[in-house]
N, C-alpha and C positions, 0 to 999 in steps of 0.2 A: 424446336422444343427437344426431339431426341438427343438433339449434338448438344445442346445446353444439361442435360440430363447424363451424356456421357462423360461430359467437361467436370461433374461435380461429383460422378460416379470414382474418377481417376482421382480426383483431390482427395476423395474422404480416404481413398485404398491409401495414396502417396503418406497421410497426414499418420494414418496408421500402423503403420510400415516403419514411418520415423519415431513412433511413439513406441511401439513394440517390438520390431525386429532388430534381433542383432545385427551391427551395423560393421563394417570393416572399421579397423583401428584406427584413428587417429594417430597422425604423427608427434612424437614427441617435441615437445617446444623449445625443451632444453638441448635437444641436440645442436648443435657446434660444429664439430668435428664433419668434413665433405664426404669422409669415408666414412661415416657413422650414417650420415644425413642421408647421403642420395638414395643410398638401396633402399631404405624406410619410406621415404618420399615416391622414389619408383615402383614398388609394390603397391602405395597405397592409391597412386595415380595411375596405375596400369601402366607403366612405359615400359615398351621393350628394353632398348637400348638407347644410349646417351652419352655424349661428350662436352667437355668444359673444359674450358681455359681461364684464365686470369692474364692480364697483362698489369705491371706497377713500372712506372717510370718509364715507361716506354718499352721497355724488357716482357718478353714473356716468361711468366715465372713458375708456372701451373699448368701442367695439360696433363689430363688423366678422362679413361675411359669405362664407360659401366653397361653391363648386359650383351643384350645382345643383339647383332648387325639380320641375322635368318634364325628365326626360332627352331623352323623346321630343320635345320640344318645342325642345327647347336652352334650354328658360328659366333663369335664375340665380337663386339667393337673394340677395334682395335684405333691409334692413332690415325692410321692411314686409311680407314674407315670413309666412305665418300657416305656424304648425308647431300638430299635437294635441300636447298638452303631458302627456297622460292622467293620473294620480294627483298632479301636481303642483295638480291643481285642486281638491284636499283641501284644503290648508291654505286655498286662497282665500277656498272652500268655507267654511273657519273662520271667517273674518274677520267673511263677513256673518254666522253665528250666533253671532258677539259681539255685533254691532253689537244683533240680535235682544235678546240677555240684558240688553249695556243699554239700551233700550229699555222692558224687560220685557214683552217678550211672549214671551220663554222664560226658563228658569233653570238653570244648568245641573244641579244637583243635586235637580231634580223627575222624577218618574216620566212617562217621556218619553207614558203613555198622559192623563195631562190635556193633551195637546196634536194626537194622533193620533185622529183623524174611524174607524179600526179598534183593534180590540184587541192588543198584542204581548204574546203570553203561552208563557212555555215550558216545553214540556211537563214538562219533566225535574226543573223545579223549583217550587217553593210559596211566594207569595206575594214573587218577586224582585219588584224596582223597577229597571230600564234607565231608566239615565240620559243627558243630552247629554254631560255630561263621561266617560262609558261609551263610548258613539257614535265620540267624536273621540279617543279613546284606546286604540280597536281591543279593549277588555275586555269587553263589554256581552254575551258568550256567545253573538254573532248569530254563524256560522259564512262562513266567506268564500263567495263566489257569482261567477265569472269564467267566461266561457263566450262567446267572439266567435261561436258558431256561433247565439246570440241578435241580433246584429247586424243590421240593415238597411245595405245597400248604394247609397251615395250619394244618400239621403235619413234623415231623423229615421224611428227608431222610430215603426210603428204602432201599440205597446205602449207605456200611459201609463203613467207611474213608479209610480202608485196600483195600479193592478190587477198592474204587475210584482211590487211587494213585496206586496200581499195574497196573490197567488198562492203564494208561497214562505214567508209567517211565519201566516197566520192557517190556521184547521185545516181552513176550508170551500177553500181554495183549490188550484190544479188540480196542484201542485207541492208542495206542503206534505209528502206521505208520511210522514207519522208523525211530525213537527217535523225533518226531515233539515234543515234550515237550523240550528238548534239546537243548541248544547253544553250537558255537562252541570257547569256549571262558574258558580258564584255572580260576577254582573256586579263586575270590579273585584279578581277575587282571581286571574286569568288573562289574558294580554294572545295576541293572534291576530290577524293583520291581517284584515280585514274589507272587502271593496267594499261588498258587500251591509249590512254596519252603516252604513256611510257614504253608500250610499245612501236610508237610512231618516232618516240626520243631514239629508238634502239635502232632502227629502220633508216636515221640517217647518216651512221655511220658507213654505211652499206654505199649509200648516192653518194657522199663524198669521198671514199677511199677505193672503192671498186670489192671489198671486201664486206661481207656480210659481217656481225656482232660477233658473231662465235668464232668466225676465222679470225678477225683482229684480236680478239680477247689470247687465245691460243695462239698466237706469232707474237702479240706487241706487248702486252700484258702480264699474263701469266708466268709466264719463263722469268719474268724480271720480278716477279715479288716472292718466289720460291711457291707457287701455285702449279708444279708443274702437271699431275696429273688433274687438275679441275677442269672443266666444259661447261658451256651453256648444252649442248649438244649431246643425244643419247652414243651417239656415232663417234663423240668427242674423248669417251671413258672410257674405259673398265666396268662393265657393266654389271660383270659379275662380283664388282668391291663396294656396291652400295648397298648402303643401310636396306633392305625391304621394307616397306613404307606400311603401317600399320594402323587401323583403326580399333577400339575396342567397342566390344558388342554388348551391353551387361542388361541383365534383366532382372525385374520384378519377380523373386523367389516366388513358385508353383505358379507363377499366372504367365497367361501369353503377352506380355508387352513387355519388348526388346527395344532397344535405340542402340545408335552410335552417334557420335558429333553429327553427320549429317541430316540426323533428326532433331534438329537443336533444341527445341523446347521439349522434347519428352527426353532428351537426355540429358536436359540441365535440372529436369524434376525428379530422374532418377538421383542422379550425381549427390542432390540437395537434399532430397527427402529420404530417399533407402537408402546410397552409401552400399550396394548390395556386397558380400566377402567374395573372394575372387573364385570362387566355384562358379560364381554366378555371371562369370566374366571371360568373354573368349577373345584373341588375338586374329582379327580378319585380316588375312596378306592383300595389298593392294598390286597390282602393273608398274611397275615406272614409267611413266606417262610423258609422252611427247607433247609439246603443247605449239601450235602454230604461231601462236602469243609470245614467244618464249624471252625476251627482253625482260618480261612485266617478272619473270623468277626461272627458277629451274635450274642455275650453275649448280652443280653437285662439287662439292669442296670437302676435304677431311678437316678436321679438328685443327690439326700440325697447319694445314696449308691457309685457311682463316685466319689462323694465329698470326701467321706469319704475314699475310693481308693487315693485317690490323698495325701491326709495328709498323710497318713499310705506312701505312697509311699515317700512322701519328709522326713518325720520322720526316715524313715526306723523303724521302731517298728509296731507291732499288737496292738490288741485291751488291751492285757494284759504286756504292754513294753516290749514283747521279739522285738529283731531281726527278723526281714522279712530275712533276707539275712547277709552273713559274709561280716565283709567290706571291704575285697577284691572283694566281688560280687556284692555289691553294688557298688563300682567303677568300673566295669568291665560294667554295665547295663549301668552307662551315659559314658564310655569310647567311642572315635572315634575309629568305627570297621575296618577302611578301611585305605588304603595309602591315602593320599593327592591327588596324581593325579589320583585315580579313584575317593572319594567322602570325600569333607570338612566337609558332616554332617550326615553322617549315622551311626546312635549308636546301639545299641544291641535291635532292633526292633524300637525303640523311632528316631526319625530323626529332625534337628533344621533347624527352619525358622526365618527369621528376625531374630534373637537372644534371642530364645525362643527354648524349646526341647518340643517335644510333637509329636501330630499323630491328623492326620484328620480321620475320616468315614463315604462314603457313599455307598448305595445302594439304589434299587429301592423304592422311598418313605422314605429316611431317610439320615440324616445328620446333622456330629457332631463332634466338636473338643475338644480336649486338652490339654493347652499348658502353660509352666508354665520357671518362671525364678529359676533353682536349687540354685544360688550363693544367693539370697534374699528369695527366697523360694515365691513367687508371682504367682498365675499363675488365669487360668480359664476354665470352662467347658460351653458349650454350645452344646443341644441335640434338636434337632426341627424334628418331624414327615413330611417330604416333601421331595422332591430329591433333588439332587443340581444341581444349573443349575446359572449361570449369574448373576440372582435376588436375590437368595437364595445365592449365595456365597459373593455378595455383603452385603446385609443385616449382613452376619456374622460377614464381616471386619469392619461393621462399630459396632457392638456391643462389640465385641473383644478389639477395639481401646477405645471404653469408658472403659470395667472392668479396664480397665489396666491404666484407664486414660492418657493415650496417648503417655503413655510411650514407647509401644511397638504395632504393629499388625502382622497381617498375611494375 
């Protein structure tokens, strides 16, 4: 009864708050113009700092930067700005285990344990086969695994990606608990987004080349699509050129109840109902976080070198006109992974919205998309140091719907 009493106590305060408190401004509707829009939109969604691209025809034609990389600092975002880009580095993720399949030293439709050094076997079921095209299509019955409170704090994980996933899929391992990582659901007949699957995709580039993800990505990858400073890896950067990862605090004027995204229901009721002006709103610095997970996100990428991923990607060609991929694999990357009635847009890591292919990512103090039309070859990048919450996701649709000018959003 108290909790039910506090529940209704908070509604009537939120409902009056939006009825009577002055609220921060609305953004204009009529704005247009990117250099008119963002800093309007960034003010009123709290975001530090931000970068955007456009790409048309395959050309990039648009990279510009806004705010700032350390408040405390005064520093600005600049092009060369490194932002964590977290689940955007799925799909990248993907590229090299095409390169891998044509290669053959994977395949996608082999049982992913002729390639893993432990056994993946789930409990629940009898003689499945988990496959790469399972992996990178979120199906393969591995259950998701997302937990910052595994993190290392401005340093790499002391937890190696091997003993992370043995820990949690094989039975002798200290996290395992009866297969909790497991569904009971035959690989391919269920779709579930998965870090934890994805990090087990990322894991076998490691068992087949003798190189772990982030060494490959930094020798075979990055250099060739003009990504030269990017990393999966804190060890991998410049540490001191990343964005500082930012969540916003804001509060309920004279009362004590605060949120951030990570309170998500009392910060979607702030967000919704008070709208509080930014006195009432502070900038919390976050860690750059190591994550033992690190496959499932975490490449830190600037603006310029995204961009430059993306072309290389719609081109299919490297810096020097080879082939990224054979184009059987390049048709295989935007192929639909899935039957129809389990998922109308789940492609080989890449998934489509609105009638766009591309991948969102966030994590704690950051968020970022990219998404792009293949048949026109159109697309956009947008990276902003903040979390995503309400404001922040709003603010992206509305900047998303101008690059593209209104063609398309998300």
């Amino acid at each position: 009864m108290k909790k039910l009493i506090s529940i209704i106590s908070l509604c009537v305060l939120l409902i009056t708050f939006y009825l009577f408190y002055p609220q921060q401004k609305e953004p204009n509707k009529d704005l247009n113009s990117l250099d008119e829009l963002i800093p309007v939109l960034m003010e009123d969604a709290s975001i530090p700092g931000l970068a955007v691209a456009k790409i048309e025809n395959g050309e990039v034609v648009y990279v510009d930067t806004f705010g700032f990389a350390n408040i405390e600092e005064k520093k600005f975002v600049t092009k060369d700005t490194l932002f964590n880009i977290a689940s955007i580095s799925k799909p990248i993720m993907g590229v090299i285990l095409l390169q891998l399949v044509d290669q053959k030293k994977l395949a996608l439709d082999s049982d992913i344990n002729e390639y893993s050094s432990f056994t993946i076997d789930n409990p629940f079921l009898q003689n499945e086969v988990i496959t790469l095209r399972h992996l990178a299509s979120h199906s393969s019955g591995i259950d998701d695994y997302y937990d910052p409170k595994s993190y290392s704090e401005n340093k790499d994980s002391p937890v190696g990606l091997r003993s992370h996933l043995k820990d949690r899929l094989v039975n002798s391992g200290e996290y395992y608990n009866e297969g909790r990582y497991y569904l009971e659901y035959t690989p391919g007949s269920q779709r579930k987004y998965s870090n934890l699957g994805a990090a087990l995709a990322g894991h076998l580039v490691e068992e087949v080349t003798g190189m772990n993800l982030a060494e490959y990505a930094k020798k075979h990858l990055f250099p060739l699509l003009g990504m030269p400073s990017a990393g999966w890896l804190l060890s991998d950067v410049n540490v001191a050129n990343i964005a500082v990862p930012y969540e916003v605090e804001q509060c309920v004027p004279w009362f004590y109840l605060c949120a951030n995204s990570e309170d998500t229901l009392v910060n979607y009721a702030i967000n919704q109902f008070v709208n509080p002006p930014n006195q009432y709103k502070r900038f919390v610095p976050y860690p750059h976080f190591g994550n033992p997970q690190y496959p499932d996100g975490g490449v830190r990428a600037s603006i310029q070198e995204l961009s430059n991923f993306l072309k290389h990607v719609l081109s299919n060609s490297d810096l020097d006109g080879k082939p990224i991929l054979s184009e059987r694999m390049y048709n295989e990357m935007f192929h639909l992974q899935l039957d129809s009635s389990v998922s109308d847009s789940q492609r080989f890591f890449w998934r489509d919205r609105n009638n766009l292919i591309g991948h969102m990512g966030s994590d704690l103090g950051t968020f970022a998309a990219v998404y792009f039309n293949l048949d026109i070859k159109d697309g956009f990048i947008i990276l902003m140091n903040r979390g995503m919450d309400s404001k922040s996701a709003s603010a992206m649709r509305r900047i998303a719907k101008t690059l593209m000018q209104n063609h398309y959003s998300i």
